[in-house]
C-alpha positions, 0 to 999 in steps of 0.5 A: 427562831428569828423574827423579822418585821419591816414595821409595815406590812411584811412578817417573815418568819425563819426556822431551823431545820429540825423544827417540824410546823404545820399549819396556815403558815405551810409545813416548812419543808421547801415544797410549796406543793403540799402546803395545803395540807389539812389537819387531818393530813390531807393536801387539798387545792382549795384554800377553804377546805384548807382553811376551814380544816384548821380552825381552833372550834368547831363551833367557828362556822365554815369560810364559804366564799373565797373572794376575789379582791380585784372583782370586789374593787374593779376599778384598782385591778387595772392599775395592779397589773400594770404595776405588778408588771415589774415583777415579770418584766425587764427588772426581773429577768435575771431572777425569772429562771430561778425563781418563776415569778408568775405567782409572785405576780398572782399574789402582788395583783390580789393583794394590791387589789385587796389594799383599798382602804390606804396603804395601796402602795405599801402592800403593792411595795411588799409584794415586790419586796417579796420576791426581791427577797426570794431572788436574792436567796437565790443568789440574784440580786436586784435593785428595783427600788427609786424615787418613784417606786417604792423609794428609801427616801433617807438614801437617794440624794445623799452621795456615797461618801456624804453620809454613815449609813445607805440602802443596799439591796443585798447585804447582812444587816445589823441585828440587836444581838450581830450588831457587825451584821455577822450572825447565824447563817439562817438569816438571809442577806436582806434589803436595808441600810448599812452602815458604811464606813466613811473614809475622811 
């Protein structure tokens, strides 16, 4: 099992193969489409059915309203589509025909709506990373971020040679115990800094 966390507001999670999961998180099979499946093992298409099929007491009343963040804060929903926009735009469209991008489009919108109490830009920043991150285990990879969106401020101005370490949007990144960035295949190639190797 590893653990990735960006120390913001993404948590990924990476199995192998034979660990056998249900629950709020999906069942880990690859098919998005039986996802909500009940504790009873049913595949329902609401979210609250599903939800409510998983809590821990049954004295815990049922969710009854599934809110929409973007009806709640009107006045944000604009701005997160036009923002989200890159998710189906130019940016994207080598990715678009491997991976659909609309529900990741759906998922930036809402949860960009959701974000109005701070931090806006870094759930609107998570969502695209999001789907960067699926792109890139699809074996595209895109280069989204710059000084106005979303930027890795450590790496922009620093000349390729100047310094150790830079942002790359696809690589094998170091880990605590791979520290030369080589480690078990189940870990993706991720965004991140790497060290580069300065030639003097």
């Amino acid at each position: 099992v590893a653990v990735m966390w960006d120390n913001k507001t993404a948590v990924r999670i990476l199995l192998e193969p034979q660990h056998k999961v249900c629950g709020l998180c999906g069942n880990f099979d690859g098919d998005a489409q039986n996802d909500f499946t009940t504790q009873g093992q049913l595949v329902v298409s609401s979210p609250l059915d599903f939800a409510n099929s998983w809590k821990v007491s049954s004295t815990c009343p049922d969710a009854e309203e599934n809110i929409d963040p973007c009806t709640v804060t009107p006045h944000r929903h604009h701005w997160a589509k036009v923002m989200c926009s890159i998710i189906i735009g130019d940016t994207f469209k080598d990715c678009h025909d491997k991976v659909p991008p609309m529900p990741f489009y759906d998922n930036c919108v809402k949860d960009s709506c959701a974000c109005d109490t701070g931090g806006d830009c870094e759930c609107f920043c998570t969502a695209v990373a999001a789907y960067a991150q699926t792109c890139n285990e699809a074996g595209v990879c895109v280069s989204w971020r710059s000084p106005e969106l979303c930027p890795v401020f450590c790496d922009y101005y620093n000349h390729h040679n100047e310094c150790m370490w830079h942002y790359h949007p696809c690589h094998k990144l170091p880990t605590c115990l791979y520290p030369n960035g080589v480690h078990l295949n189940q870990i993706p190639n991720l965004e991140g800094r790497r060290l580069n190797r300065v030639s003097l």
